[in-house]
DSSP file (Angstrom, degrees, kcal/mol; ACC not computed):
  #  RESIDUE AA STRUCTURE BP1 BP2  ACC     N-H-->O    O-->H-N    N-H-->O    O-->H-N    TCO  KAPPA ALPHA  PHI   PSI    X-CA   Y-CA   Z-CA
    1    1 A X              0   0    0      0, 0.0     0, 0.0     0, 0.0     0, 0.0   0.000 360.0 360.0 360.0 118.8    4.1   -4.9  -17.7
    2    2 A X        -     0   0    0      1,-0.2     4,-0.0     2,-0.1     0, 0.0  -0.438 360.0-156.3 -60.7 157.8    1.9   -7.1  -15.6
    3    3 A X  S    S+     0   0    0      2,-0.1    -1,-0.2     3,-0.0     0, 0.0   0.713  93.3  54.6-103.2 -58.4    1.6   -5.5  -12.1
    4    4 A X  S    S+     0   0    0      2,-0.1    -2,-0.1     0, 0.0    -1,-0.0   0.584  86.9  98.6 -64.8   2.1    0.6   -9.3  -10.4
    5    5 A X  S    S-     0   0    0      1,-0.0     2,-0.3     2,-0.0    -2,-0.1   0.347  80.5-133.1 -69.6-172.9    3.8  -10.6  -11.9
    6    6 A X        -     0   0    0      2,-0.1    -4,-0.1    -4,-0.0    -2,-0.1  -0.846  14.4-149.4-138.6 132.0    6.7  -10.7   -9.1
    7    7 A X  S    S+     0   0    0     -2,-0.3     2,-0.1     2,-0.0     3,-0.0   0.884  82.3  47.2 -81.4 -19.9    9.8   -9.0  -10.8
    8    8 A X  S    S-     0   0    0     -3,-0.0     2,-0.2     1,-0.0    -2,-0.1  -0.397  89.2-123.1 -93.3 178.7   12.0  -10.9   -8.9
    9    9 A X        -     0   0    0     -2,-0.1     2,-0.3     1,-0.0    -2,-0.0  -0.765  50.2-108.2-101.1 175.7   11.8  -14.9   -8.1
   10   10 A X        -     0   0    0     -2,-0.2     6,-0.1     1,-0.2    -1,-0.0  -0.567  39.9 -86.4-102.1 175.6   11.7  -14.9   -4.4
   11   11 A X        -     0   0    0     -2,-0.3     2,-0.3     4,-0.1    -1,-0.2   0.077  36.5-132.8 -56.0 151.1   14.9  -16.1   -2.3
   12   12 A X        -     0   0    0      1,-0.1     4,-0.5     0, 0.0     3,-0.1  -0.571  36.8 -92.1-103.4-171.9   15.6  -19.9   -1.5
   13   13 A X  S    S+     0   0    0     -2,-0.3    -1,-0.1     2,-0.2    -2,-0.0   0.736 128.1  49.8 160.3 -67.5   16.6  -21.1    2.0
   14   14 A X  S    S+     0   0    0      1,-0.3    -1,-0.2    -3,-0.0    -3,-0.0   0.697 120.1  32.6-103.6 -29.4   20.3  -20.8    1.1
   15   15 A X  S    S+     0   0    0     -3,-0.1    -1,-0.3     2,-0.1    -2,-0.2   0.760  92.9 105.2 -88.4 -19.4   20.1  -17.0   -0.3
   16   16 A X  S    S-     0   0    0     -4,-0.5     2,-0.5    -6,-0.1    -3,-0.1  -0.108  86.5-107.7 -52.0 163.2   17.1  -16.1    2.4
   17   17 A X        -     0   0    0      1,-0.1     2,-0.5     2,-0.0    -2,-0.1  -0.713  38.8-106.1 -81.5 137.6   19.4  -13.6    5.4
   18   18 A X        -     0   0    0     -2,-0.5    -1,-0.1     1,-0.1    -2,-0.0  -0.683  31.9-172.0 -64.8 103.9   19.9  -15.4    8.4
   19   19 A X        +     0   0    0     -2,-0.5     2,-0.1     2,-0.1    -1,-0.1  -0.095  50.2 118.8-115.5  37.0   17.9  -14.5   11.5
   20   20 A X  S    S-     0   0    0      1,-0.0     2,-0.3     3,-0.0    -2,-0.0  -0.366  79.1-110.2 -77.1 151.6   19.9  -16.7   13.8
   21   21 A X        -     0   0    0     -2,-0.1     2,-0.1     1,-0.1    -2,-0.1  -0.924  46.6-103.5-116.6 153.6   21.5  -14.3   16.4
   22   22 A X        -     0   0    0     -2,-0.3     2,-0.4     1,-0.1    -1,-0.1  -0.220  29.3-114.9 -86.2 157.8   25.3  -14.3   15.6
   23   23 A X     >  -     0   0    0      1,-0.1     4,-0.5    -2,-0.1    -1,-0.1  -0.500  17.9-160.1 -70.5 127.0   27.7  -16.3   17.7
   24   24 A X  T  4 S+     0   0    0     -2,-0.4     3,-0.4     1,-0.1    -1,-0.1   0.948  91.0  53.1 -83.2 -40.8   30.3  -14.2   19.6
   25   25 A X  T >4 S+     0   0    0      1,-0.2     3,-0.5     2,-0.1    -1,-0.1   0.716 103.5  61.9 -83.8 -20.4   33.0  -17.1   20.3
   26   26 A X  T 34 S+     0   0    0      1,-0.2    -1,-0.2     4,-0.0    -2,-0.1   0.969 110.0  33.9 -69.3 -30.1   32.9  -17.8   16.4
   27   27 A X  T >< S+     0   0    0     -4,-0.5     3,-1.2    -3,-0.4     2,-0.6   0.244  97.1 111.0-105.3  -5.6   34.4  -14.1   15.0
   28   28 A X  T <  S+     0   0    0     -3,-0.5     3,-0.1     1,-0.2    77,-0.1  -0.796  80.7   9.2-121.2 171.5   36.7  -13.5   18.2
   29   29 A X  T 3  S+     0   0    0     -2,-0.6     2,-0.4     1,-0.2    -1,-0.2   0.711  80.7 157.0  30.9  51.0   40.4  -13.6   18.0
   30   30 A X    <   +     0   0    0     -3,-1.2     4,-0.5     1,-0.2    -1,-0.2  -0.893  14.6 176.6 -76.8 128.4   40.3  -13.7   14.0
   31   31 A X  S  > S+     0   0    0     -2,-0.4     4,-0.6     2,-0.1    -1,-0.2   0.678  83.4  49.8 -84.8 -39.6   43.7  -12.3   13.1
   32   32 A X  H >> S+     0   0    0      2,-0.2     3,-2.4     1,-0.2     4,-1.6   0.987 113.4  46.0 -83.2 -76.3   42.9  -13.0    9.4
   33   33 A X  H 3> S+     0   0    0      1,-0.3     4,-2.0     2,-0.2    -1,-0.2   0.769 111.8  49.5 -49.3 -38.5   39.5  -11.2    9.7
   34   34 A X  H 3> S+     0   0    0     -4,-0.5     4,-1.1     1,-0.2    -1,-0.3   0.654 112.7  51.1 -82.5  -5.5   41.0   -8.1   11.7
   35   35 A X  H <X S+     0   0    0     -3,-2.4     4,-3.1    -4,-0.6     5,-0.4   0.902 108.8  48.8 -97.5 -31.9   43.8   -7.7    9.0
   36   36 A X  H  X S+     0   0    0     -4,-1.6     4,-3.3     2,-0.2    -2,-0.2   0.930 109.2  47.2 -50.9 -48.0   41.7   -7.7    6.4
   37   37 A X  H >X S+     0   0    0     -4,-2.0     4,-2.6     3,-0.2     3,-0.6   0.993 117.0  49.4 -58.7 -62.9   39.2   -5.2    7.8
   38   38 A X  H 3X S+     0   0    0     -4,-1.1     4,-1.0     1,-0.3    -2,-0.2   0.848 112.8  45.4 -70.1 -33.7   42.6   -2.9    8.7
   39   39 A X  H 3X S+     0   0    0     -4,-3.1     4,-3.1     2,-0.2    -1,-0.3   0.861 115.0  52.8 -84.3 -26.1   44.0   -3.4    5.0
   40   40 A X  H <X S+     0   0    0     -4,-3.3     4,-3.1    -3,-0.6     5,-0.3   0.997 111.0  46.3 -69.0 -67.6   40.2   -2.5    3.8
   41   41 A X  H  X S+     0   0    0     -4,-2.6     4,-2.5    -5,-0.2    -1,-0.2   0.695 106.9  53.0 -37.4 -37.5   40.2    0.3    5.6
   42   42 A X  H  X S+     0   0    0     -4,-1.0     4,-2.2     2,-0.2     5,-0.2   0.938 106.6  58.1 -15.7 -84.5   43.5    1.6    4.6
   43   43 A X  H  X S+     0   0    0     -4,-3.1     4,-6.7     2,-0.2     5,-0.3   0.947 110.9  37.8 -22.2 -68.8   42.5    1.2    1.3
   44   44 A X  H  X S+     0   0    0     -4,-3.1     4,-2.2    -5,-0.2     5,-0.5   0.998 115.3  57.0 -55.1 -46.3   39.5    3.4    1.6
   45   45 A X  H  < S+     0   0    0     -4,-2.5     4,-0.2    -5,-0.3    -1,-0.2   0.884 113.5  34.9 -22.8 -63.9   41.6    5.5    3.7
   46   46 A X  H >X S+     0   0    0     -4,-2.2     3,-2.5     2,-0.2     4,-1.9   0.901 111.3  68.3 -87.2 -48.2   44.5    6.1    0.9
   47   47 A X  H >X S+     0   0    0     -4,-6.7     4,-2.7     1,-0.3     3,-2.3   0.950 101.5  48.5 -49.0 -64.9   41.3    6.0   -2.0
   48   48 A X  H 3X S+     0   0    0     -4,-2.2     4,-1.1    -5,-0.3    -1,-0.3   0.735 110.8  54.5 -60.0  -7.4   40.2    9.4   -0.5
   49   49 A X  H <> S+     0   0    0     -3,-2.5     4,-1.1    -5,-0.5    -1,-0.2   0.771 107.8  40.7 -85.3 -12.0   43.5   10.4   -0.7
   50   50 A X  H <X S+     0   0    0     -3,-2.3     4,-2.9    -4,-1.9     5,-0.2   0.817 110.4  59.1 -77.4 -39.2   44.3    9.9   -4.0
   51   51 A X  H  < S+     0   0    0     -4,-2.7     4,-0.3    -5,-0.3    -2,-0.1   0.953 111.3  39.6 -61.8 -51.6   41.0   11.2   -4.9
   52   52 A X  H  < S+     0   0    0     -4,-1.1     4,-0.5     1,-0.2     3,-0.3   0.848 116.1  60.0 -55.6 -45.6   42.0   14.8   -3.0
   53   53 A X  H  < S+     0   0    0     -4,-1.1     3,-0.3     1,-0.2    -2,-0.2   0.912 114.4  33.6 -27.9 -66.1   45.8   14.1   -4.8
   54   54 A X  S  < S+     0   0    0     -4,-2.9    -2,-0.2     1,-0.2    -1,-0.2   0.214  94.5  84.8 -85.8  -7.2   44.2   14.2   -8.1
   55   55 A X  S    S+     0   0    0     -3,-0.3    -1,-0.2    -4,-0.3    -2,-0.1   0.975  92.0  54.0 -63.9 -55.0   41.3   16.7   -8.0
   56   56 A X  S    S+     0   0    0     -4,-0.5     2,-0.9    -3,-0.3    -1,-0.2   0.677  90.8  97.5 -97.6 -20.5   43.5   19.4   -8.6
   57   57 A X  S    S-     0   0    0     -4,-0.1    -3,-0.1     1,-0.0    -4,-0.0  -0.530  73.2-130.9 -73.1 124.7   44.7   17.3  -12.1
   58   58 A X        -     0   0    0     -2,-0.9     2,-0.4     1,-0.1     7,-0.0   0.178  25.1 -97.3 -60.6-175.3   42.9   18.5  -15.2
   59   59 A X        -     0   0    0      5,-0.1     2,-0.4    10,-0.0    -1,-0.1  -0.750  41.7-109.8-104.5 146.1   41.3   16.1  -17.7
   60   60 A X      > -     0   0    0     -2,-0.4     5,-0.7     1,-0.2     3,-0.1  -0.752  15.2-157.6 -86.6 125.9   43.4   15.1  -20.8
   61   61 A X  T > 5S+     0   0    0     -2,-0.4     3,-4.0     1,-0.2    -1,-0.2   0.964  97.4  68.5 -71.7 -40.0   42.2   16.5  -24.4
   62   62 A X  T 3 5S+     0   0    0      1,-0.3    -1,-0.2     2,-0.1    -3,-0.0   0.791 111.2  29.8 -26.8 -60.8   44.2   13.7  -25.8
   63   63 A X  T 3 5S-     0   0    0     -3,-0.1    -1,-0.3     1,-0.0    -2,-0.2   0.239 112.5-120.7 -88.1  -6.5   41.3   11.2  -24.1
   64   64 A X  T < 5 -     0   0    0     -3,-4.0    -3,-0.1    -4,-0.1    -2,-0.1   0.342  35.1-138.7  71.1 -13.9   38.5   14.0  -24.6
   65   65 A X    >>< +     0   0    0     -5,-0.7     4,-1.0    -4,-0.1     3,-0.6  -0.264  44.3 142.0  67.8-138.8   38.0   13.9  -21.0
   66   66 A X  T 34 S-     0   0    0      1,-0.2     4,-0.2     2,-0.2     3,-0.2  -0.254  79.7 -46.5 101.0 163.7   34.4   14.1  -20.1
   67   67 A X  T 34 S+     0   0    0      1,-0.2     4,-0.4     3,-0.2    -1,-0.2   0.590 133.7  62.4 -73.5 -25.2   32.3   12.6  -17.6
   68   68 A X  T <4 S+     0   0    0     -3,-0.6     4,-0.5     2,-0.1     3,-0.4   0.957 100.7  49.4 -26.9 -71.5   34.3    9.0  -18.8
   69   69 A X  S >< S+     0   0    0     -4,-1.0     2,-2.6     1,-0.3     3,-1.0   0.509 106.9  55.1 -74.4-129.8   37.6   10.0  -17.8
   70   70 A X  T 3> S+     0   0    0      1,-0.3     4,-1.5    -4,-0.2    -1,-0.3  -0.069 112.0  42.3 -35.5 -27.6   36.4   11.1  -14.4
   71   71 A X  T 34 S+     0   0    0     -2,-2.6     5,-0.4    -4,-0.4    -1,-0.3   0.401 113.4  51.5-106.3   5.3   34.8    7.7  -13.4
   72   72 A X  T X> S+     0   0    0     -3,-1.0     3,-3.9    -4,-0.5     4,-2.5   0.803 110.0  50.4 -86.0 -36.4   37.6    5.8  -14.8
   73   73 A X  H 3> S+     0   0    0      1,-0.4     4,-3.5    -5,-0.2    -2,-0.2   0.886 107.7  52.9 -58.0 -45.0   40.0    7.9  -12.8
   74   74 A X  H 3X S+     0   0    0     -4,-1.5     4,-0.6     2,-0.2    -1,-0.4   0.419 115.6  39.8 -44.7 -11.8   38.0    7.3   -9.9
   75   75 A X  H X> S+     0   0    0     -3,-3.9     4,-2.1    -4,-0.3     3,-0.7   0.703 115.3  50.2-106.8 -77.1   38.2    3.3  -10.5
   76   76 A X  H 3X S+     0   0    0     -4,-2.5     4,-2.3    -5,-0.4     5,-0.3   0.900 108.8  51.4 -28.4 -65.8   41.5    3.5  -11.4
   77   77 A X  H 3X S+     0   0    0     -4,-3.5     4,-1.7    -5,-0.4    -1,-0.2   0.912 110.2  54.6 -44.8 -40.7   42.4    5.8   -7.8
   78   78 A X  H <X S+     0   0    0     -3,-0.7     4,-3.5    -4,-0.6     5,-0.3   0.965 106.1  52.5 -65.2 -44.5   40.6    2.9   -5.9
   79   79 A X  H >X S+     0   0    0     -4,-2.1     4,-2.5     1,-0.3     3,-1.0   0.938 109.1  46.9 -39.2 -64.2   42.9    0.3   -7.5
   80   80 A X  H 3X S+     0   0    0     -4,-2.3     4,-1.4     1,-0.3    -1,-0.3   0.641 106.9  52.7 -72.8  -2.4   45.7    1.8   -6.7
   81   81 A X  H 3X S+     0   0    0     -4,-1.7     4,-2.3    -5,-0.3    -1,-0.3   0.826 110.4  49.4 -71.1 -28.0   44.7    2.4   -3.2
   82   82 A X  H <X>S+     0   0    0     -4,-3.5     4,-3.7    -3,-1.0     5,-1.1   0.934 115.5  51.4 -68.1 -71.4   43.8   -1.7   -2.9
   83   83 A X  H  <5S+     0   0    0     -4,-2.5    -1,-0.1    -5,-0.3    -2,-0.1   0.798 114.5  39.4  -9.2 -60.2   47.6   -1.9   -4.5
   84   84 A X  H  X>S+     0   0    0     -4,-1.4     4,-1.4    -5,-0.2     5,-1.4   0.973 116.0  46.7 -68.0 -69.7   49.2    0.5   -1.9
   85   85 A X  H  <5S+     0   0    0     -4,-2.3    -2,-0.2     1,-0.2    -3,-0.1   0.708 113.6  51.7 -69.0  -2.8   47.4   -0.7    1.3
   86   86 A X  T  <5S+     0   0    0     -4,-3.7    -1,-0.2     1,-0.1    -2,-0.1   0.806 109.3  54.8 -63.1 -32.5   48.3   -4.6    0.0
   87   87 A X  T  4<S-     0   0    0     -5,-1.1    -2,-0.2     1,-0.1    -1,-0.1   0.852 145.0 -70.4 -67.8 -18.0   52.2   -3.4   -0.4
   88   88 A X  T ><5 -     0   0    0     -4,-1.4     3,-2.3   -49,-0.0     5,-0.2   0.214  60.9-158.5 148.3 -29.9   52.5   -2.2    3.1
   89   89 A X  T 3 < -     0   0    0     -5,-1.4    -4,-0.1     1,-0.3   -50,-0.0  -0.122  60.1 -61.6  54.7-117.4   50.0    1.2    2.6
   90   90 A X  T 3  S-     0   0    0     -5,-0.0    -1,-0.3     0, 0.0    -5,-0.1  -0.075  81.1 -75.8-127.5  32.6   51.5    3.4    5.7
   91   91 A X  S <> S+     0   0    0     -3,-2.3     4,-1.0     1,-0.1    -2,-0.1   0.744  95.8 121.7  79.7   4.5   50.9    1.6    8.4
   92   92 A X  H  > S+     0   0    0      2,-0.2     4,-2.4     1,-0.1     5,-0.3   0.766  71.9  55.6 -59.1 -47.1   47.3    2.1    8.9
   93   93 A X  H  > S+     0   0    0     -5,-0.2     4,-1.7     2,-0.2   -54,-0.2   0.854 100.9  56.4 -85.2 -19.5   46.2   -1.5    8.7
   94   94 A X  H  > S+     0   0    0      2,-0.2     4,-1.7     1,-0.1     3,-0.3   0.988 111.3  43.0 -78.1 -47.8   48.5   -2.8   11.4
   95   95 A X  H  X S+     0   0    0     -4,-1.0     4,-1.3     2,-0.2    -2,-0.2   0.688 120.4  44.0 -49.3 -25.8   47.1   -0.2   14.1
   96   96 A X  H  X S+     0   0    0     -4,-2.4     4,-1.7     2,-0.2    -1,-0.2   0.841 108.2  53.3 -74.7 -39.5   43.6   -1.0   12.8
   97   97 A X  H >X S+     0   0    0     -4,-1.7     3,-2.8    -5,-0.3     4,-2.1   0.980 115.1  51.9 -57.0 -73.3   44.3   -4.9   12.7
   98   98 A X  H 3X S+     0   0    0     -4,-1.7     4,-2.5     1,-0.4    -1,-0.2   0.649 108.4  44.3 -47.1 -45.2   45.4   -4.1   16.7
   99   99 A X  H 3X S+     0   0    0     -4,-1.3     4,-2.4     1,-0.2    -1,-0.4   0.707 113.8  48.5 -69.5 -21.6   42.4   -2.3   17.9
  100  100 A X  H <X S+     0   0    0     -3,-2.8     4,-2.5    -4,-1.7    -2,-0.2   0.894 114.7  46.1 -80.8 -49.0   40.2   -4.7   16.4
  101  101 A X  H  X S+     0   0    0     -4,-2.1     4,-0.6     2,-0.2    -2,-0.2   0.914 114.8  46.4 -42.7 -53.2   42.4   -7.4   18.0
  102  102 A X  H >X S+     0   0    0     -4,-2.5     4,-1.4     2,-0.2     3,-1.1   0.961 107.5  67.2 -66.1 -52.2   42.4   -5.4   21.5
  103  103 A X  H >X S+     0   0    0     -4,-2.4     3,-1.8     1,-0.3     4,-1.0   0.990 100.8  45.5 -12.1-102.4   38.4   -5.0   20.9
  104  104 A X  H 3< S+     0   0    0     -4,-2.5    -1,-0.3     1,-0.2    -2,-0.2   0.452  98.8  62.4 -57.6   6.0   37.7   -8.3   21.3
  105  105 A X  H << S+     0   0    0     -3,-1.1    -1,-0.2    -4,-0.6    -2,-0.2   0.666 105.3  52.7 -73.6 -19.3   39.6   -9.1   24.1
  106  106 A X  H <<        0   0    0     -3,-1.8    -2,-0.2    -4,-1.4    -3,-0.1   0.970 360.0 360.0 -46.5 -73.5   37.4   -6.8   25.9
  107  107 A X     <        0   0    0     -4,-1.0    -1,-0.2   -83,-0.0    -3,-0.1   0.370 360.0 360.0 -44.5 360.0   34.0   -8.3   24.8
């Protein structure tokens, strides 16, 4: 491995991060942004619950179990947390969607 090499190519204009300071009026009163963030939260929310749900379920000999099976189960538990908090979850994402709403009216 050459050392003077660069492993990466460096960024272009359009990937480089933005060091613009962000706009305030552009991001407030997003309804569509704050429900998303409240159904993303949710999600995670409900994922650690599945995950605590499920701990206590053994691995299946069928499937051999194994360090597999544990990370599928984890993928799989996130799905169905995106799944839940799309359908309606519990009600989490509309009380998050609100404060976020209520948030920015302060600012």
């Amino acid at each position: 491995m050459d050392a003077t090499k660069p492993i990466l190519p460096p960024l272009q204009a359009a990937q480089a991060p933005s060091t613009a300071a962000p706009n305030p009026a552009a991001g407030a009163q997003d309804p569509s942004g704050a429900h998303k963030a409240g159904e993303d939260f949710e999600a995670f929310f409900l994922s650690q619950v599945f995950e605590h749900m499920f701990s206590g379920v053994g691995n299946d000999a069928l499937f051999g179990g194994g360090q597999s099976e544990t990370i599928y189960r984890s993928l799989l538990l996130q799905e169905y947390s995106k799944v839940a908090a799309k359908s309606g979850g519990v009600g989490l994402a509309d009380a998050v969607q609100r404060e976020v709403l209520r948030a920015q009216e302060v600012k």
